[in-house]
Structures are given as structure tokens and as C-alpha cells.
C-alpha positions in Angstrom: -14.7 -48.9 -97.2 -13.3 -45.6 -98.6 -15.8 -43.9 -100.9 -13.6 -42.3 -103.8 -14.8 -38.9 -105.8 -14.3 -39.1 -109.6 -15.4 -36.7 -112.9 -17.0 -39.3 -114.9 -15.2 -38.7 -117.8 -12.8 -41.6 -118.7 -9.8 -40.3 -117.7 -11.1 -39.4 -114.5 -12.6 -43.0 -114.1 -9.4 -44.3 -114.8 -7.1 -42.1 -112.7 -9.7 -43.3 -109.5 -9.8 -46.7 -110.6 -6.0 -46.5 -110.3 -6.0 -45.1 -107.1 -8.4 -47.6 -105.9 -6.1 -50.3 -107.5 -3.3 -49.5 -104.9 -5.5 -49.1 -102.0 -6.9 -52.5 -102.9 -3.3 -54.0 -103.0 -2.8 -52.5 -100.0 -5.8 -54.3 -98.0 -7.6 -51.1 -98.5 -11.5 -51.5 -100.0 -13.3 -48.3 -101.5 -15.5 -47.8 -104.0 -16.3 -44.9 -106.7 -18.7 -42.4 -107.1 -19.0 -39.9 -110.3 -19.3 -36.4 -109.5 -20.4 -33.7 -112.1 -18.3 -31.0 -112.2 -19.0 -27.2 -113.0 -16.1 -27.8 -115.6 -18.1 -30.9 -117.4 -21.2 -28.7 -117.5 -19.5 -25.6 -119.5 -18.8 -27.0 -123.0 -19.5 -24.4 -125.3 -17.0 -21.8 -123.3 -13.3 -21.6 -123.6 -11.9 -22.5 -120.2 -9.6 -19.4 -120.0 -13.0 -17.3 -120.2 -14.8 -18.9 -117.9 -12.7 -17.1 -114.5 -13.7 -19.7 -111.9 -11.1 -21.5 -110.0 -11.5 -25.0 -109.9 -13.7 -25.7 -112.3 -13.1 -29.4 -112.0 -13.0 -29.7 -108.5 -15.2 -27.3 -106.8 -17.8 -30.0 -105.8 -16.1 -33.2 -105.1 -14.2 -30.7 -102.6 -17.9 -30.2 -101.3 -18.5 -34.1 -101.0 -15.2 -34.4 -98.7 -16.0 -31.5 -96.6 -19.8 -32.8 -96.0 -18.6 -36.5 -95.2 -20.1 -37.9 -98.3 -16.8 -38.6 -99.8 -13.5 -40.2 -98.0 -11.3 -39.2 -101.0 -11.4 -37.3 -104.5 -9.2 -38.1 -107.0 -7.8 -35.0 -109.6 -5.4 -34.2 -112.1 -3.1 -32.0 -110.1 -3.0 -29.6 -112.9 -6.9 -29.0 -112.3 -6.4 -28.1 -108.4 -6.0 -24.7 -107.4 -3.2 -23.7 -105.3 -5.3 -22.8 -102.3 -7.4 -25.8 -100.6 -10.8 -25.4 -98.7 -9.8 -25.1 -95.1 -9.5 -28.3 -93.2 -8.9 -30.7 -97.1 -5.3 -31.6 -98.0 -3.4 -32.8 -100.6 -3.2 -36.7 -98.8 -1.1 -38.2 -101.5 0.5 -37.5 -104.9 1.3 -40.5 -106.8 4.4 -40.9 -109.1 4.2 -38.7 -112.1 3.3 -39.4 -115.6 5.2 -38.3 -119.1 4.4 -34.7 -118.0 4.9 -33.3 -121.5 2.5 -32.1 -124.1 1.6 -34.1 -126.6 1.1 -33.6 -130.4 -1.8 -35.5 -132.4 -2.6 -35.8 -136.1 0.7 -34.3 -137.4 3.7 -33.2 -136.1 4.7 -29.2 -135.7 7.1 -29.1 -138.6 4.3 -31.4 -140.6 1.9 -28.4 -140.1 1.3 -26.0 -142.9 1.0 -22.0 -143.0 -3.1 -21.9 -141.5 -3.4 -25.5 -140.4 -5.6 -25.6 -137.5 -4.7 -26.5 -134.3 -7.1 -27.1 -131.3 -6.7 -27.2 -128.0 -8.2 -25.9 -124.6 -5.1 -24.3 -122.6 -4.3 -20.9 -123.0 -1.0 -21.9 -121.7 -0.6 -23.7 -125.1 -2.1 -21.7 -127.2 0.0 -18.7 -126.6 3.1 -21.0 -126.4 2.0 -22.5 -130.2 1.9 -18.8 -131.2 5.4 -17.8 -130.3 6.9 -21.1 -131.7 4.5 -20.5 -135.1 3.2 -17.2 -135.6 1.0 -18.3 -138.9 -0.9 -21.8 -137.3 -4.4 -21.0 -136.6 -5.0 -21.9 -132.7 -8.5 -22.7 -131.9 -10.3 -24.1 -128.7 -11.7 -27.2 -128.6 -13.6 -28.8 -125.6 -14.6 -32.3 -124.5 -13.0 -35.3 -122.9 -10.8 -36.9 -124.4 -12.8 -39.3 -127.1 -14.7 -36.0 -127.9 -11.4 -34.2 -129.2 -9.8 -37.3 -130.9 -13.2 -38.0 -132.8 -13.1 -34.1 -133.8 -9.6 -34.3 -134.7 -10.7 -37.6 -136.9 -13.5 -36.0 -138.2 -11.3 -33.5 -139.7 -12.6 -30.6 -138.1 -8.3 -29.2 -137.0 -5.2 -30.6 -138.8 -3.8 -31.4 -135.2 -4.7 -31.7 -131.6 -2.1 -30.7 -128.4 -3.2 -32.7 -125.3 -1.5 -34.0 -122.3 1.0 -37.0 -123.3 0.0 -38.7 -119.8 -4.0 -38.7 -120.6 -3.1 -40.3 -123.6 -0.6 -42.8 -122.5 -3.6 -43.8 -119.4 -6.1 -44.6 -121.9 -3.8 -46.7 -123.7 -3.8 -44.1 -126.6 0.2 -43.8 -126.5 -0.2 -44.6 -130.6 -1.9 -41.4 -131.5 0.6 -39.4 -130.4 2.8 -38.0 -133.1 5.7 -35.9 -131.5 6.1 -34.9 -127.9 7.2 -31.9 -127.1 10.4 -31.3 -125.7 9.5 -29.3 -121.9 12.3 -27.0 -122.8 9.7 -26.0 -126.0 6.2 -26.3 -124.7 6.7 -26.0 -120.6 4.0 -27.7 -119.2 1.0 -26.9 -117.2 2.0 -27.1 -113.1 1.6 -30.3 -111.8 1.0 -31.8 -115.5 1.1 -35.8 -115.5 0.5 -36.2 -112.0 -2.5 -37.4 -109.7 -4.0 -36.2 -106.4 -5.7 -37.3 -104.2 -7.2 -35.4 -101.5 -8.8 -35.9 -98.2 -10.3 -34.4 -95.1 -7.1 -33.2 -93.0 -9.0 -35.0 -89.4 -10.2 -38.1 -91.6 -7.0 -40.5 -90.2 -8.4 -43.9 -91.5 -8.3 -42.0 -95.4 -5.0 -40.4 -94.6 -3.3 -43.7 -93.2 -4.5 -44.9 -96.8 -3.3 -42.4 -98.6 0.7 -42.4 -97.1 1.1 -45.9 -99.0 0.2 -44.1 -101.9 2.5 -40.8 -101.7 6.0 -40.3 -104.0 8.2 -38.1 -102.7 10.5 -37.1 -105.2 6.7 -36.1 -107.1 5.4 -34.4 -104.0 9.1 -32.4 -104.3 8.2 -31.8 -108.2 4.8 -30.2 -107.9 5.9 -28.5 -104.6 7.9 -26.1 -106.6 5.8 -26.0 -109.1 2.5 -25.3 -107.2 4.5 -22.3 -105.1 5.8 -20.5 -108.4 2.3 -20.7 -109.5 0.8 -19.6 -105.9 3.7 -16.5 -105.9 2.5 -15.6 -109.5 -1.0 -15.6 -108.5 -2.4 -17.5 -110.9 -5.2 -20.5 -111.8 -5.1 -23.3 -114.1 -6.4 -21.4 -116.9 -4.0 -19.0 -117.1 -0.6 -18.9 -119.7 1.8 -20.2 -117.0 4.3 -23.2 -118.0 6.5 -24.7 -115.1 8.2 -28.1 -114.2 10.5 -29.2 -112.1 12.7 -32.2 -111.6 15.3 -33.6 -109.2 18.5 -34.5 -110.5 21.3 -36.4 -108.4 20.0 -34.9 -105.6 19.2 -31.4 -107.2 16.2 -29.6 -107.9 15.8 -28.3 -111.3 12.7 -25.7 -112.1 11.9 -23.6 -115.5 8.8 -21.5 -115.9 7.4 -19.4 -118.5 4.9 -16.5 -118.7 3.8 -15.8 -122.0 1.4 -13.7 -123.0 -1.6 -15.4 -125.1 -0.8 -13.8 -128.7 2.9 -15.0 -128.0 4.4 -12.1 -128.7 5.7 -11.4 -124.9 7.7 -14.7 -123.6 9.6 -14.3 -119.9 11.6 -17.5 -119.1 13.7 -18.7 -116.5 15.1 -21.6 -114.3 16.8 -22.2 -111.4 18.1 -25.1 -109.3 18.9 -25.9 -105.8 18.2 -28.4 -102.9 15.2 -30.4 -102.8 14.2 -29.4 -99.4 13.9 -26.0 -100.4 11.3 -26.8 -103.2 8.8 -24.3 -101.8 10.9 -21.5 -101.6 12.7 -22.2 -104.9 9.2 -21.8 -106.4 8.4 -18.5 -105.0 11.5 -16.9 -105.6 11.4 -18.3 -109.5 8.2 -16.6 -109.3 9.5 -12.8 -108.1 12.1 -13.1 -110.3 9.3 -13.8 -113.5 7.1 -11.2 -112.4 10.9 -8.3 -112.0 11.1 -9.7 -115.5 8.1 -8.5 -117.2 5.8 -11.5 -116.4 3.7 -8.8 -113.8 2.7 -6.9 -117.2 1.5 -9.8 -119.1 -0.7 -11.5 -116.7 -1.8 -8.0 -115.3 -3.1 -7.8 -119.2 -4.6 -11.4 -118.9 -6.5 -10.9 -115.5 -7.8 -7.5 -116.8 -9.5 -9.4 -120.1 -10.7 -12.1 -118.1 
């Protein structure tokens, strides 16, 4: 029996219960076991401030390297470009809706000063540059914790991942979607990993029925702009990718967090060149300006 890592907040329980779903149709038992994370123990601190890379995965990564764990199941967008030697990225599910997602009222709904949380830079600076006059604050907590503040009337509206919301059968609440040509998303947002000890075979037989390729091909890109722009999670970067009859398709944006300074740009080319696509995306950001802004954004961390 497999012995799956999970945060135990609910999006977390249901992304590994998902996972352990399709090992279980697969004739593959496992079971789950919460982990607390040194992200679910900082709640008073905006993530951007805290400067430690993964925050949310730090020590389910230490329960796969000391055996106690077969697998650990993240949000992709939470993982760090750079594994711990000797743990790999076993499978990555089909994607989500990888778009952000607007809550309580729509942009165009939203009044001069209305108050906006969320807890991305990344979306914060991009909700500055598209309007300069909202007033973007953090706010912290799973899921439940944000809506119930939202509800509670404590911000006007709420941007969040469309795909935590469409998991947790919360598709309802969501009150536009924003268009990834207006709010480029987080790298890897919407999709799953799961990782595993690169030796373990048993866990990484399990994992290949798992594995979609034309997602792995995605977040490939994706994941290598990021690596080539040197950043975390937590820092103002937007990218996605897609393939397109046959073609790979990446934008990225480095913006800096009072939205003032935007750098975008796109390319295209074959699928098998994901990786490389990505870093070269990534020189051409940082020839553009995008070496300023996050020099700026490191040096305030």
C-alpha cells in the first residue's frame, strides 16, 4: 500500500484523494496522511515576505526522502523549480481551468477603492496595472477561510485560482474568469503533482498511469522560464503555456508589484523543445527589462 503525503487543508485532501482515486482504479491501494506545512503555520505574514522556497512542500519532501512517505501530492504552482536530490516529479495529471478566478464581483463591477484580497504578489501587481485606484490587500487562509472573509464583508472581492474553486465544487462563486491574456497565471497553475523517490520503482510504476503528457509539455515550459528567471512561487511572474495542433504556445509576464513596470512576451514552437522554449522566453524577459524589476523584488524581500 502506497502511503500518500497531503496539507490537510481541503484542497489539499481533495487533490490526494484524487490521486488516490486513480491509483485505486488502477488496482493500486494507498492511503493518506496529513502533513503540516511551514506554509500552514505562517498565517499572519504575506507569503511574498516570507522568502522561503517551498513553503508548502518543504516537509512532505522530508517524509519521501526518509521513507515515511511513498508519494506527496502538490499544487505544481507550490513546487519550486529545483527538487531535493534523488525526488522527482513522478506524474503530473491533466490540468485544471488554469485561470484566475474573480469572486464577489466582477472587475468592471468594482468601484474606485473597493478592496480586493488576495495572497499572490503575481496578482496583486497584475490588479494594479489593469486598475491603478482598487485597493489590493493580502489575505491568508484556505480556501473556506477567504470565502467566509469575503462573506463576512471584510474586501468587496476575492482573486483565487478558478481550479481550487471548480475542485471543491465552488464553480458557483466564481464571478468572471479572467482571460490568461489579462491576468497570466501563476507557473504550473491548475495542475497537480505528484512526487516520488526517483529509486522507489513500485511508486513510480504507479505514478506512469497517472502522467498527461501534453500537461507534463505545459508546465515543462513553464517551470524552465521560471528556473531561467530565477524565481519562486512568491514572486510577480505570470506564464502559461499550451499546445496547439501540434504547436507550443508560451506568454509570460514580469511585472513589477506596484504595476507600474509590465515586460510581456510569447513565443511558439515545437513541443519537444518545451524546455528550451522556456529558457529562451526567459533571456529574452530579463534583455527586456524584467532583470530590473525582480532585481528590485529580491532586494526588498
Amino acid at each position: 500500500m502506497l502511503r500518500i503525503g497531503s496539507r490537510g487543508s481541503p484542497l489539499a485532501l481533495w487533490q490526494a484523494r484524487w490521486i488516490a482515486q486513480r491509483l485505486k482504479a488502477a488496482g493500486v491501494d494507498s492511503r493518506i496522511e496529513v502533513v503540516k506545512t511551514t506554509g500552514d503555520t505562517i498565517l499572519d505574514v504575506a507569503l511574498a515576505k516570507v522568502g522561503v522556497k517551498g513553503l508548502f512542500t518543504k516537509e512532505l519532501e522530508e517524509g519521501l526522502l526518509a521513507g515515511t512517505l511513498d508519494l506527496a501530492v502538490h499544487s505544481l504552482k507550490d513546487m519550486p523549480t529545483q527538487l531535493p536530490e534523488g525526488l522527482v516529479l513522478a506524474a503530473i495529471p491533466e490540468r485544471e481551468d488554469a485561470r484566475d478566478a474573480v469572486v464577489g464581483a466582477s472587475l468592471a463591477e468594482l468601484g474606485r477603492d473597493a478592496r480586493v484580497g488576495t495572497s499572490s504578489l503575481r496578482r496583486a501587481a497584475q490588479l494594479r496595472a489593469l486598475r491603478p485606484k482598487l485597493v489590493v490587500e493580502p489575505v491568508r487562509g484556505n480556501l473556506d477561510t477567504r470565502l467566509r472573509k469575503l462573506d463576512e464583508g471584510r474586501y468587496d472581492a476575492l482573486v483565487l485560482a478558478a481550479a481550487g474553486l471548480k475542485r471543491l465544487g465552488l464553480a458557483e462563486r466564481i464571478r468572471e474568469l479572467l482571460p490568461v491574456e489579462v491576468m497570466c497565471p501563476a507557473v504550473g497553475q491548475g495542475a497537480l503533482a505528484v512526487e516520488a523517490r526517483d529509486q522507489d520503482g513500485a511508486a513510480m510504476e504507479a505514478c506512469r498511469l497517472l502522467d498527461h503528457a501534453s500537461t507534463r509539455v505545459a508546465v515543462t515550459a513553464e517551470r524552465a522560464l521560471l528556473a531561467g528567471l530565477g524565481g519562486g512561487c512568491q514572486v510577480p511572474i505570470g506564464a502559461h503555456a499550451r499546445l496547439v495542433d501540434g504547436a507550443l504556445h508560451l506568454r509570460a509576464v514580469v511585472i513589477s508589484p506596484d504595476g507600474r513596470q509590465v515586460v510581456r512576451r510569447q513565443t511558439h514552437g515545437p513541443e519537444a523543445d518545451a524546455a528550451a522554449l522556456g529558457s529562451e522566453l526567459a533571456r529574452e524577459l530579463l534583455a527586456a527589462g524584467a532583470d530590473d524589476i525582480l532585481a528590485e523584488v529580491y532586494g526588498a524581500a
